[in-house]
N, C-alpha and C positions, 0 to 999 in steps of 0.2 A: 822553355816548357818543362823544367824541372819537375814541379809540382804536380802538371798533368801526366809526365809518364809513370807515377807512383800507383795512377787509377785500377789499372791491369793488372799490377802484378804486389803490390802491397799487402801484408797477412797482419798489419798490425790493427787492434782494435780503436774503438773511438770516429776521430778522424780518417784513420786509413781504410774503415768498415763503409765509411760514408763513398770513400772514395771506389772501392773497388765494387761498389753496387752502381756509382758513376760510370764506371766502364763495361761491368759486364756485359753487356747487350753489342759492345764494340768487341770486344775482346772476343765473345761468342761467333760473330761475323766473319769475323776476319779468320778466325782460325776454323769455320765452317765450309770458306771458299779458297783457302791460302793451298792443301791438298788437291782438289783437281786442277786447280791451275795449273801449279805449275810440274805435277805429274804428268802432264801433256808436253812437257818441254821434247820429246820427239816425236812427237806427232808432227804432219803435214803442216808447215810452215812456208808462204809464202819468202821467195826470196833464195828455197834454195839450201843446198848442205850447208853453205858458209851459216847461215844463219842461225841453222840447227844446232850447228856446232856450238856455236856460242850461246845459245838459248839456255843447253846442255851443260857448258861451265857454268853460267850463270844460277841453274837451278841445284847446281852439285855445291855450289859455294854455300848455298842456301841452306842446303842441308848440313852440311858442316859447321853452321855457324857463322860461316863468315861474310856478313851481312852488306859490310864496306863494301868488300870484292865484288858479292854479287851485284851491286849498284853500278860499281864502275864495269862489269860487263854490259847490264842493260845499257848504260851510258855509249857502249860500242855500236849496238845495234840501234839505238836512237839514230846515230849518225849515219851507219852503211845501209841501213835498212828501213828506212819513211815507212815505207807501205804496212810494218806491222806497227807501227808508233802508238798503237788506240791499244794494244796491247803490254807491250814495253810499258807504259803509261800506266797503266791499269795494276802490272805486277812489280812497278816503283811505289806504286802508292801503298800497296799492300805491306810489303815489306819496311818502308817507311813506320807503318803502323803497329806491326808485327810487335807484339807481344814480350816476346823474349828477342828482339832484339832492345840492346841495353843503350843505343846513340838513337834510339827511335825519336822522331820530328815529326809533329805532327801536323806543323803547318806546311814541313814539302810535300807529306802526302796526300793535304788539302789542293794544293797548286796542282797537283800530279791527275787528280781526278776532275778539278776542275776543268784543267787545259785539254783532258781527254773528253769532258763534255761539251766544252766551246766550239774544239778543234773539228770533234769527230759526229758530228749528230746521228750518224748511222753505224757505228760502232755496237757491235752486239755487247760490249763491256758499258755500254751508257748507264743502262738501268741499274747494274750494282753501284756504278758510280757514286751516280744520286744518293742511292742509301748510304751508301761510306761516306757520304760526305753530310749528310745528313747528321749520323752517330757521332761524325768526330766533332761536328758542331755542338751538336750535344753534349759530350764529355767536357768541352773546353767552357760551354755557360758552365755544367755542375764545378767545375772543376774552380772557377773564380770564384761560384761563390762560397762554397767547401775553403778559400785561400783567406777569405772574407772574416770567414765563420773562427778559422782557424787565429787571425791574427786578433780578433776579440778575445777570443778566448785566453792569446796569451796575453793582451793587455789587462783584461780581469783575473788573469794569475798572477800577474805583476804587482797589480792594484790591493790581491787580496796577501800577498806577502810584505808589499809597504804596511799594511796590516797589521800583521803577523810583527815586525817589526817593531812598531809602537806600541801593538797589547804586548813586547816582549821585555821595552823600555819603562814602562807603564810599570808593569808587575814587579821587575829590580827596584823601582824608586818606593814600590810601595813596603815591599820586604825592606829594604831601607828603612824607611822612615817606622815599619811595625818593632822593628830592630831596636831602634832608639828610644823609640816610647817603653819598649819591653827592658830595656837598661835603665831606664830613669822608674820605674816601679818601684815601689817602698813597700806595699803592701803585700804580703806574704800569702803562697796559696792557703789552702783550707783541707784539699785534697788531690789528693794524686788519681790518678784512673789508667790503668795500663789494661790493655786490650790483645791478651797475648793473641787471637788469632789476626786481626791487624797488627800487629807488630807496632802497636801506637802507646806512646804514654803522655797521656794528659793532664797538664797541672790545672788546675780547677779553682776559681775565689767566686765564692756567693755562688754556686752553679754557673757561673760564667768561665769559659773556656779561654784562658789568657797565653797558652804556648804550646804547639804540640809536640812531640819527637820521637823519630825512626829508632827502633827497639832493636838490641838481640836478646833470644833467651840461652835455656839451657839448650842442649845439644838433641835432647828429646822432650820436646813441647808438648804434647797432647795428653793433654789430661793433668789434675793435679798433683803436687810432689808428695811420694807416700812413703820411702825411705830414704835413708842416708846411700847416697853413687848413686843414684836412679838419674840424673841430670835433665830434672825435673823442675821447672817454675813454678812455685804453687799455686793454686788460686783459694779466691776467701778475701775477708778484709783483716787489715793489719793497721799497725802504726810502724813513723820511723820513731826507733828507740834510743838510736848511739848512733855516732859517727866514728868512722876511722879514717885519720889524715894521713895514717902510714901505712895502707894497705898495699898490696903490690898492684893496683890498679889504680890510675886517677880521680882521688877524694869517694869513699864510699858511703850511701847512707842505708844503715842497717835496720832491715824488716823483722820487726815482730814474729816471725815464722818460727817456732811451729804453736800455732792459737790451741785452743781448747778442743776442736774440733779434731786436726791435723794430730793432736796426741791421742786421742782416742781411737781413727784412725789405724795409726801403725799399731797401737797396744793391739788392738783387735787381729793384726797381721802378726802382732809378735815381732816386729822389728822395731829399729830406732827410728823416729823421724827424719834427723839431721837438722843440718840450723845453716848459720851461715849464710842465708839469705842479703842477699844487699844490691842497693840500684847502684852502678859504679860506670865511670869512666871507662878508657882502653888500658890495656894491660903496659904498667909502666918499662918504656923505651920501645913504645910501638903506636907512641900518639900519631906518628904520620900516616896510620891508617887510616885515618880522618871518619867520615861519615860512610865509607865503603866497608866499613866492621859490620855493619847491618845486612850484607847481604849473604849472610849467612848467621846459624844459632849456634855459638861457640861457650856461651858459656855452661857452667856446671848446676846451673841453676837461678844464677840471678840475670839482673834484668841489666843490661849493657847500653850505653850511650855515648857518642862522642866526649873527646876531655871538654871541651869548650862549653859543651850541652849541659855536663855533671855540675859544669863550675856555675850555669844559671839556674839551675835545678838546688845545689847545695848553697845558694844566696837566698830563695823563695821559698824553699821547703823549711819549715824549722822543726826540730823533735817536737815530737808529740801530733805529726800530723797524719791523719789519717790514709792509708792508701788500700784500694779497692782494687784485687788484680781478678777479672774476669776471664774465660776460657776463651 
């Protein structure tokens, strides 16, 4: 009964939301009539001190929690004591039930209630019985098919992660295969497109979109570069004009920065522009930074890509092509 005693006492949602709306209405019962029962454990008990006595551990165990104990005392008075048996009976079944007990069975406190309504027909404990036995019925149909509900759902989580698995097989073969085709290209972009607030730069032939790749800029992005230290990217359109194979970064192609615009600009501020714009690799004896350089703007200004990125970027880009760097 694993499953069913999660009904009562479960806070988790989903599943265990379904479940503990399964038992409320038991769980309310039982802890509605579990208090005068057995708070009468010394009251007028046929049978006698002896019986009381033990009625009285039994009820004390109960209250302490100790639920086994309490069991094996009723089990004492089952035996020395028949005559209150409809009762015994009645506060096994309870306890059986009981909430916060954590070995709680719900089918011996089916048998418990039962045998007290077979046994006892005129047992003033008949009629709760009924209902107890009713409820537990109750919780145990909710409760299979909540186990029903439950093992679908893992089989369609199973189902949707084999899923998962093949869109994830799926998507490597095809980056594969976009990889290769993008290695075997002879045709040279047309234009660049870098997207400083996407951190995107896109190599571009005919308006068609042929490669994209994870950017760093300067180390203060926002807005366009208007002097020399500002650690500013510019924006505007430019050409590459020059390359440098010995820069202190991996292969650099150098941006037309600062255009006509960008000098008019700083005159107007009364400062220098600055230059030295360039799309570049990682900083040489730091390629094992791989494509994790992007998650942060490190550079002074220019536009940063993996070595491996620069070196298909510096195959396809040839001088004289145009690059458009947007905000």
């Amino acid at each position: 009964m694993r499953s069913t005693s999660k009904l009562l006492t479960s806070t988790k949602t989903g599943t265990n939301k379904k479940q503990r709306e399964a038992g409320g209405y038991l769980r309310l019962f039982v802890c509605s009539m579990i208090t005068p029962i057995l708070v009468c454990g010394c009251s007028y008990i046929e049978g006698g001190l002896q019986a009381r006595s033990i009625f009285q551990e039994a009820n004390d165990f109960f209250d302490q929690g100790e639920y086994e104990a309490s069991l094996s005392k009723y089990e004492q008075i089952l035996e020395r004591h028949p005559a209150v048996a409809d009762r015994v009976l009645f506060e096994m079944g309870i306890i059986y039930a009981y909430p916060r007990n954590e070995q709680k069975d719900y089918q011996k406190s089916l048998e418990c209630f039962q045998k007290l309504v077979r046994d006892y027909p005129d047992s003033e404990y008949r009629r709760d019985s009924h209902m107890m036995i009713f409820q537990i019925h109750n919780v145990i149909i909710k409760d299979k098919i909540i186990a029903a509900q439950q093992t679908q759902i893992e089989t369609s989580w199973q189902e949707v992660k084999g899923k998962e698995q093949e869109i994830s097989t799926l998507q490597k073969r095809i980056e594969t295969l976009e990889q290769k085709i993008f290695s075997l290209r002879t045709e040279p972009a047309d234009r660049v497109l870098i997207e400083k607030k996407e951190r995107r730069l896109t190599l571009l032939s005919k308006g068609e979109a042929i490669k994209t790749y994870k950017i760093a800029l300067g180390g203060n992005p926002v807005g366009p570069k208007e002097r020399q230290g500002d650690n500013k990217t510019p924006e505007g359109t430019y050409i590459i004009d020059s390359r440098n194979r010995d820069s202190g970064y991996h292969l650099s192609l150098h941006i037309s920065y600062p255009n006509e615009k960008d000098k008019l600009r700083s005159k107007e501020l009364g400062v220098s522009p600055g230059g030295d714009i360039m799309i570049h690799g990682i900083k040489n004896g730091f390629s094992w930074v791989g494509a994790s350089h992007a998650e942060v703007d490190w550079t002074k200004g220019c536009i940063a890509v993996a070595d491996e990125e620069i070196e298909e970027i510096d195959k396809l880009v040839p001088t004289g092509t145009i690059v458009e760097i947007r905000p």
